[in-house]
C-alpha positions in Angstrom: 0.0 0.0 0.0 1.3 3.6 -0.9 1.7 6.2 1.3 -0.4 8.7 2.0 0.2 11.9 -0.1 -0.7 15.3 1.4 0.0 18.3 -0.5 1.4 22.1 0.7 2.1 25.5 -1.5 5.1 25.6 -1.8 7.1 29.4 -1.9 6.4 29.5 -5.3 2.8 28.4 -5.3 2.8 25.2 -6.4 2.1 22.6 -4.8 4.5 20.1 -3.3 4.5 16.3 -2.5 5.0 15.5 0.9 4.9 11.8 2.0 4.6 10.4 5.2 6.9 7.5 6.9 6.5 4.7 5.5 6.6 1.8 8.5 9.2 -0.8 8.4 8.5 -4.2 8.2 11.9 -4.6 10.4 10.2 -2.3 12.7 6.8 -3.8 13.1 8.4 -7.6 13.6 11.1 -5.1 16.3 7.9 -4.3 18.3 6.0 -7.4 18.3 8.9 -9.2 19.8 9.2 -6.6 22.3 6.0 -6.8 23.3 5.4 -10.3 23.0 8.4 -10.9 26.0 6.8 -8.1 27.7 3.8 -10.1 27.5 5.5 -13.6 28.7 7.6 -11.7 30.7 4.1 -10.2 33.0 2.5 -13.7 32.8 5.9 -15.2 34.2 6.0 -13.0 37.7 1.8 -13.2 37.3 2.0 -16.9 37.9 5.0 -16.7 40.5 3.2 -14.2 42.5 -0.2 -16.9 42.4 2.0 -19.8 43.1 3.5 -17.7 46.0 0.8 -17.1 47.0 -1.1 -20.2 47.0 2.3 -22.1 48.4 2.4 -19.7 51.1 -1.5 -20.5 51.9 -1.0 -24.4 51.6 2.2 -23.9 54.0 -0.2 -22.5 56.7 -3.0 -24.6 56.2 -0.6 -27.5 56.6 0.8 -25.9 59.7 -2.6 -24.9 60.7 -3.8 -28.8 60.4 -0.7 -30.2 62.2 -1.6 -28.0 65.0 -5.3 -29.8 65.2 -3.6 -33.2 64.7 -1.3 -32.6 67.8 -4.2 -31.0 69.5 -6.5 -34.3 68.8 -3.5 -36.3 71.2 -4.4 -34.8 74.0 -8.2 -33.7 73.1 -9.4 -37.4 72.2 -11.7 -38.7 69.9 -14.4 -37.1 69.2 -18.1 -38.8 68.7 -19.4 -37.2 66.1 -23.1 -37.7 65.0 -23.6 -36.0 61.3 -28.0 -35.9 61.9 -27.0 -33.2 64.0 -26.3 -30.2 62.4 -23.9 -27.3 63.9 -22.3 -26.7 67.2 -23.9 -27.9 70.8 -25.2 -25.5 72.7 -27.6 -27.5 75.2 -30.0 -30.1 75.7 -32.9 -30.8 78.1 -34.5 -33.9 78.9 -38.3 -33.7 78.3 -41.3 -35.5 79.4 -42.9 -38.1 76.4 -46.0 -40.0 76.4 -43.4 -43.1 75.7 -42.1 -45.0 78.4 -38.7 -42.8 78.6 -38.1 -39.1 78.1 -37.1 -37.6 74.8 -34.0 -35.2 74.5 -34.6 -31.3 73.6 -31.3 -30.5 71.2 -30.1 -27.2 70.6 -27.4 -26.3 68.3 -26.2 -23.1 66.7 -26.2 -24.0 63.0 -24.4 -20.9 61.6 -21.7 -20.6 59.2 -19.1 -18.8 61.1 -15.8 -16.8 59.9 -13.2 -14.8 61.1 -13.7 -10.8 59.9 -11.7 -7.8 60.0 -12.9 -4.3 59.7 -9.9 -1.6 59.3 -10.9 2.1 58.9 -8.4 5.5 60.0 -7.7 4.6 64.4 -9.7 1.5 64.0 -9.2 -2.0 63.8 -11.2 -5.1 65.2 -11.4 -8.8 64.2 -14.1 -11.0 65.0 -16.7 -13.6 64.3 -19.3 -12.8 61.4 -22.1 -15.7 59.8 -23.7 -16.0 57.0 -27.3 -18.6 57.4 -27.2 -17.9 61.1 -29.5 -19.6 62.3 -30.3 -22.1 65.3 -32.2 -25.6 65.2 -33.8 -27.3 68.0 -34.1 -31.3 67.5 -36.5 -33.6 69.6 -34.1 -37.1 69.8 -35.7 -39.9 71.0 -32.8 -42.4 72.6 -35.0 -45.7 72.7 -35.3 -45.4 69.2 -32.1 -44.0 68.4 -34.1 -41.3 66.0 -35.0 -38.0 65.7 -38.6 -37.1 65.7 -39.0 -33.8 65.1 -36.9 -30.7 64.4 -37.1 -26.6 63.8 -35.0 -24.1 62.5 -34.9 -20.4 63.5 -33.0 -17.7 61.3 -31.1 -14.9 63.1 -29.5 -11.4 61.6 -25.9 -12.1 63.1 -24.0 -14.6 65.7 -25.7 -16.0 68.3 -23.3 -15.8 71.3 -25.3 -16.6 74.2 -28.8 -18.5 74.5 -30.4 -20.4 77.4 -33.2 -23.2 77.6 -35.2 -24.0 80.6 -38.3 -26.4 80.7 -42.0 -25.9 82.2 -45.2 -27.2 81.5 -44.2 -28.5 78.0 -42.9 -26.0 77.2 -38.8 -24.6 76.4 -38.1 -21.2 77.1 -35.0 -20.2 75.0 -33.4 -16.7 76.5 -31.6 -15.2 74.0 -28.8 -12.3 75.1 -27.9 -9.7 72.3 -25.3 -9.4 69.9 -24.7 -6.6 67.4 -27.8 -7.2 64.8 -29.2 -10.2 67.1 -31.6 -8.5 69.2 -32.4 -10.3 72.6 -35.8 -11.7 72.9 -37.4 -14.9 74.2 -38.4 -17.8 71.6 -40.8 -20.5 73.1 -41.0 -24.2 71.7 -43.2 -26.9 72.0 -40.9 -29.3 74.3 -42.1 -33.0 72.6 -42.2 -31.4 68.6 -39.0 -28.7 68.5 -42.2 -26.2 67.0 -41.9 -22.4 67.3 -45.0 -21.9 69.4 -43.9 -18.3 70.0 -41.0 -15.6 69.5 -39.9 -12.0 70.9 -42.8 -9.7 69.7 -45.4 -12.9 71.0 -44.1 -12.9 74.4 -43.7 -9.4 74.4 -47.8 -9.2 73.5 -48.7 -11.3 76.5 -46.2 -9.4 79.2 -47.1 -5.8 78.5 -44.3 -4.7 80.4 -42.2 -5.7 77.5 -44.0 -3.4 75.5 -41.1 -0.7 75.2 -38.9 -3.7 73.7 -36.4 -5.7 75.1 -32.8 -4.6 75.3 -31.2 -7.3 77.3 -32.4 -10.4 79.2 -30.1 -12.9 81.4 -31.4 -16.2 83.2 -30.5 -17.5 86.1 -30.7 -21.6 85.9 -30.2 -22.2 89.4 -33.0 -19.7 90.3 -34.7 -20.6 87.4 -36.0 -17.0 86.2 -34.6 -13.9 83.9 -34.7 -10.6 84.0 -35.0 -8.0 81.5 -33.9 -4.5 80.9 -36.3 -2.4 78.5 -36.3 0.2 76.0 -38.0 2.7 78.0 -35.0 2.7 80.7 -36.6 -0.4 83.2 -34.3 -2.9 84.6 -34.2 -6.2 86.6 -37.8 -6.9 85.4 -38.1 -10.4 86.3 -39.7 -13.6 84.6 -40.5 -16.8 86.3 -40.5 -19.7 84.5 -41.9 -22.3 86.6 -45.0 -19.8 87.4 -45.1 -18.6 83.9 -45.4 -15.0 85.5 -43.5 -11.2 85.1 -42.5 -9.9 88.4 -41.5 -6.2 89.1 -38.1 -7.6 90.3 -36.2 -9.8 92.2 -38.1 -8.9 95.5 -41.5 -8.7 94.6 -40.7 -12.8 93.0 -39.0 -13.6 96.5 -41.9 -12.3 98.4 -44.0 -14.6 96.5 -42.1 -17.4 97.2 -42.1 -16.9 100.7 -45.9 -16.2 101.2 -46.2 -19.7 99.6 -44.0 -21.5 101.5 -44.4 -23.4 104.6 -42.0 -26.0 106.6 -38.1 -27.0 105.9 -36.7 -28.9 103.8 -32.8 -29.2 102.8 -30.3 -28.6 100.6 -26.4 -29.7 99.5 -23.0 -27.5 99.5 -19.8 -28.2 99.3 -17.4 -26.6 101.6 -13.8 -26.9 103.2 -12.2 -26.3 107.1 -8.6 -25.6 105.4 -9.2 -23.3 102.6 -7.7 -25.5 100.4 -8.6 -27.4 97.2 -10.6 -30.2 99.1 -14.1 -30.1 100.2 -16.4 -31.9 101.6 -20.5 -32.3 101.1 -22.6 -31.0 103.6 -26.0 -31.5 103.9 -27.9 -27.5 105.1 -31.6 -27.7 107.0 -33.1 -24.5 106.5 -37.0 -23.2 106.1 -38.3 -23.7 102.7 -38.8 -19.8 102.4 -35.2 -19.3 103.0 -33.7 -21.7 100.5 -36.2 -20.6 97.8 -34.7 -17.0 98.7 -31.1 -17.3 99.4 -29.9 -20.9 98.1 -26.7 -19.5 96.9 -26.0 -17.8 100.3 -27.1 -20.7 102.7 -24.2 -22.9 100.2 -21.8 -20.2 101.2 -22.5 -20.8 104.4 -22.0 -24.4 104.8 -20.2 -25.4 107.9 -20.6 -22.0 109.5 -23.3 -22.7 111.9 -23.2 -18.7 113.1 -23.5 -17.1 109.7 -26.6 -19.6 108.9 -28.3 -19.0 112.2 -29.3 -15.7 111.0 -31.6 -18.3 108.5 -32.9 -20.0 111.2 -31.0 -22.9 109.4 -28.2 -25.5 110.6 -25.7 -27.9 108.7 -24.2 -31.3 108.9 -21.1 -32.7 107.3 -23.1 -35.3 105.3 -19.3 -37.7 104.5 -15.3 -37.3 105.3 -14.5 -37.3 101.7 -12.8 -35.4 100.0 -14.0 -33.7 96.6 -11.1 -32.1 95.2 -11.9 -29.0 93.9 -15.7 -30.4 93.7 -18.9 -28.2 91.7 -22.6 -29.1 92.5 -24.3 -28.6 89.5 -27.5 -30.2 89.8 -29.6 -31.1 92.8 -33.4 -31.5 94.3 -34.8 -33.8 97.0 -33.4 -36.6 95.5 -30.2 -36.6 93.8 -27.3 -34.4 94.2 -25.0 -34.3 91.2 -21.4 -33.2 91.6 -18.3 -33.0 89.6 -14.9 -33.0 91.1 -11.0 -33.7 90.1 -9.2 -37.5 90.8 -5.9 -34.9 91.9 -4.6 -31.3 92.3 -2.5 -30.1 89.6 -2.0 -28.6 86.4 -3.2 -32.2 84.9 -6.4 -33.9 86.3 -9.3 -36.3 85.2 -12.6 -35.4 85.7 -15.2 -37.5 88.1 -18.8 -37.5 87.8 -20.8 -38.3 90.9 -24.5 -38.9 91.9 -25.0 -38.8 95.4 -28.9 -40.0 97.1 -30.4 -36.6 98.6 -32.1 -38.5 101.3 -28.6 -39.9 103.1 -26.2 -38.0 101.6 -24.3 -41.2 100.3 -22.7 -41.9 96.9 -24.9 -43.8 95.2 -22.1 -44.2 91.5 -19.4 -42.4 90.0 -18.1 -42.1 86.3 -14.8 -41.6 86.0 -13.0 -39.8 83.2 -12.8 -42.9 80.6 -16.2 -42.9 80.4 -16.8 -38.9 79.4 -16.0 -36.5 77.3 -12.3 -36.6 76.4 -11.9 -32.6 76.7 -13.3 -32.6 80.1 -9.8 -33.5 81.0 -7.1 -30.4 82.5 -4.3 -30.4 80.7 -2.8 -27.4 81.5 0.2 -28.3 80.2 -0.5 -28.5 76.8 -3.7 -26.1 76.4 -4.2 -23.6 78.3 -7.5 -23.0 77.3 -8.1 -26.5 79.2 -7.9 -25.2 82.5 -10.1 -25.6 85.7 -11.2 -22.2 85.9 -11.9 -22.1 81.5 -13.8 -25.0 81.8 -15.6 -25.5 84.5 -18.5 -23.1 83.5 -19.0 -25.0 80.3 -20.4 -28.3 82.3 -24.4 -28.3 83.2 -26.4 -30.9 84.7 -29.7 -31.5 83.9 -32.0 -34.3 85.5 -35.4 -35.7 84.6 -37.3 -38.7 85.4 -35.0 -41.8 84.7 -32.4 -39.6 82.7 -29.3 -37.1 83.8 -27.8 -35.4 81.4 -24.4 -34.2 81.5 -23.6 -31.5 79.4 -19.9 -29.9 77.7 -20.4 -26.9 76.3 -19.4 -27.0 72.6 -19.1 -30.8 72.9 -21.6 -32.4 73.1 -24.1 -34.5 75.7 -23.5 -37.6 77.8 -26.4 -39.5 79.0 -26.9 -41.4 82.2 -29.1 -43.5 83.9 -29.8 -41.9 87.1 -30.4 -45.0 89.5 -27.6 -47.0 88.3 -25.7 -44.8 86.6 -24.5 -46.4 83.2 -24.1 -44.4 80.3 -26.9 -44.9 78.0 -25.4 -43.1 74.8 -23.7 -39.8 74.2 -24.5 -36.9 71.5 -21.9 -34.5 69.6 -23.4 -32.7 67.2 -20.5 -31.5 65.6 -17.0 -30.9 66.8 -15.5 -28.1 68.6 -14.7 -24.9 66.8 -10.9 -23.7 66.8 
């Protein structure tokens, strides 16, 4: 192809041919190359960067995943049961119209991850979901099935929730987060159905009306209270007498207007100040342990502090519970977890002990629960006496005790003789 031809005057008027540069072929083959290595040369340090990259991420996922398999050495096995979905949060036994009770399941579903938020003087990590949701399964142990099951969607993570039975009926208490509002959900305790959530409860106990801003419950009292929109505080549900009280007092006065006679209660409680205590068995108006249980079990032992009660106290046995937690009790078992030694590393023991004589009636011993109930000190902090010990809960119904690990999972017992019946994990612990 010619060049183009543009035409000028020249100084004599005519016009003159001026052409325009022609391209080399030399030239065009010149560039190509050039940018043709330029080319390779970007997809080269393109695909170094990536594979960098990625070998930097498979390096600490492999690292990340040794850690886990040294932590599983000194966690144990765990018995995981894929029908349950999500992490174990807690469980209930519950009254059937079969010959044994049925097992209220909660777990916490969500799908959890690690996020960062940066902005100028600010930086926070934390735990974000996506389908946050809990679901509450009814598990039926004679049949080794489930029979029924519910799910409930929530805005954000669901950090603390509690479940107490009445009436057929579980309560769940659920304590705010961020976008999780707290509120009260209300299943039917033999189906896992949503009888009722927040804005239903909230209709029948007017005043909630304002909204609810924060609720907490109390399992050994077996109430919450609630703080309000509108500025009130400490208002106070009952769950065994389905009733809102204006607080604390007004519930306690009603206790004691309807209580007559004594009855008793269990503490543990030391003469040295030292890691081993011993079970004592407190006699004290009905009123008054209704009212102050928690201060009549500090009080064990000290016959002039509970006097003010009107109550007294009797070592119930000699032994020695090291470090020992009452976590469950009524008129007739006591249920009690203590350590097999002192020490930085220590095995769990699980006892039952008969109300009526204040005698061990069986004990299971560390083999036979939850591998992480163990203190290992050593090797996890995180495993410690003091981390763990608020994770275990007792709960006891007819011819079942549960033993619950926060996280973990469930071990079921049977309460007269006490062998284990099966255990529960719905999915193992997050790390």
């Amino acid at each position: 192809m010619e060049p183009q031809h543009n035409y000028s005057y020249g100084p004599g008027g005519m016009q003159q041919q001026i052409y325009g540069r022609k391209k080399s072929k030399k030239g065009c083959l010149f560039a190509g190359l050039i940018l043709l290595v330029l080319i390779l040369g970007g997809t080269a340090l393109a695909m170094f960067l990536i594979f960098d990259k990625v070998n930097d991420t498979v390096e600490d996922l492999t690292n990340k995943f040794t850690k886990l398999s040294d932590k599983d050495k000194f966690t144990g096995t765990r018995n995981v049961d894929e029908r349950f979905s999500g992490g174990f949060i807690d469980a209930l036994p519950v009254t059937s119209t079969a010959t044994t009770s049925r097992i209220f399941i909660l777990t916490d579903a969500s799908k959890t991850y690690i996020e960062t938020t940066k902005r100028p003087g600010h930086y926070s990590t934390g735990v974000a979901c996506i389908d946050c949701k809990t679901i509450v399964y009814i598990y039926d142990p004679v049949s080794n099935s489930i029979t029924g099951s519910s799910e409930f969607k929530y805005p954000d993570v669901v950090t603390s929730t509690s479940i107490a039975l009445n009436n057929g009926k579980v309560y769940q208490f659920i304590r705010s987060y961020h976008e999780t509002q707290a509120g009260v959900n209300v299943y039917d305790a033999l189906t896992g159905k949503l009888i009722s959530e927040t804005k239903d409860f909230i209709a029948v106990y007017p005043d909630l009306g304002s909204g609810i801003t924060e609720v907490n419950y109390r399992a050994e009292d077996r109430y919450a209270s609630f703080e309000t929109k509108d500025g009130r505080k400490n208002l106070v549900f009952s769950v065994d007498h389905e009733k809102m009280y204006s607080s604390e007092k007004e519930l306690k006065a009603a206790l004691e207007k309807n209580s007559e006679g004594e009855s008793y209660i269990y503490a543990l409680a030391n003469e040295n100040n030292d890691a081993r205590r011993q079970l004592y068995r407190i006699t004290a108006p009905v009123k008054q342990i209704l009212t102050h249980r928690s201060t009549l079990m500090s009080y064990a032992g000290r016959e002039g502090m509970l006097k003010n009660y009107r109550a007294t106290s009797e070592k119930a046995s000699d032994k020695n519970y090291i470090e020992g937690i009452i976590y469950a009790q009524d008129e007739e078992f006591v249920f009690l977890v203590s350590l097999d030694e002192a020490g930085k590393k220590a095995n769990r023991i699980f006892t039952c002990v008969d109300a009526k004589t204040g005698k061990e009636l069986w004990s299971v011993q560390q083999d036979g629960l939850f591998d992480y109930m163990k203190i290992d000190e050593v090797q996890n902090s995180q495993q410690s006496l003091h981390s763990t010990k608020d994770k275990i809960s007792v709960s006891r119904l007819e011819n079942l005790v549960l033993l619950k690990f926060k996280g973990d999972g469930v071990l079921a017992f049977d309460t007269g003789s006490g062998n284990k019946l099966w255990s529960i994990q719905p999915a193992p612990v997050s790390f």
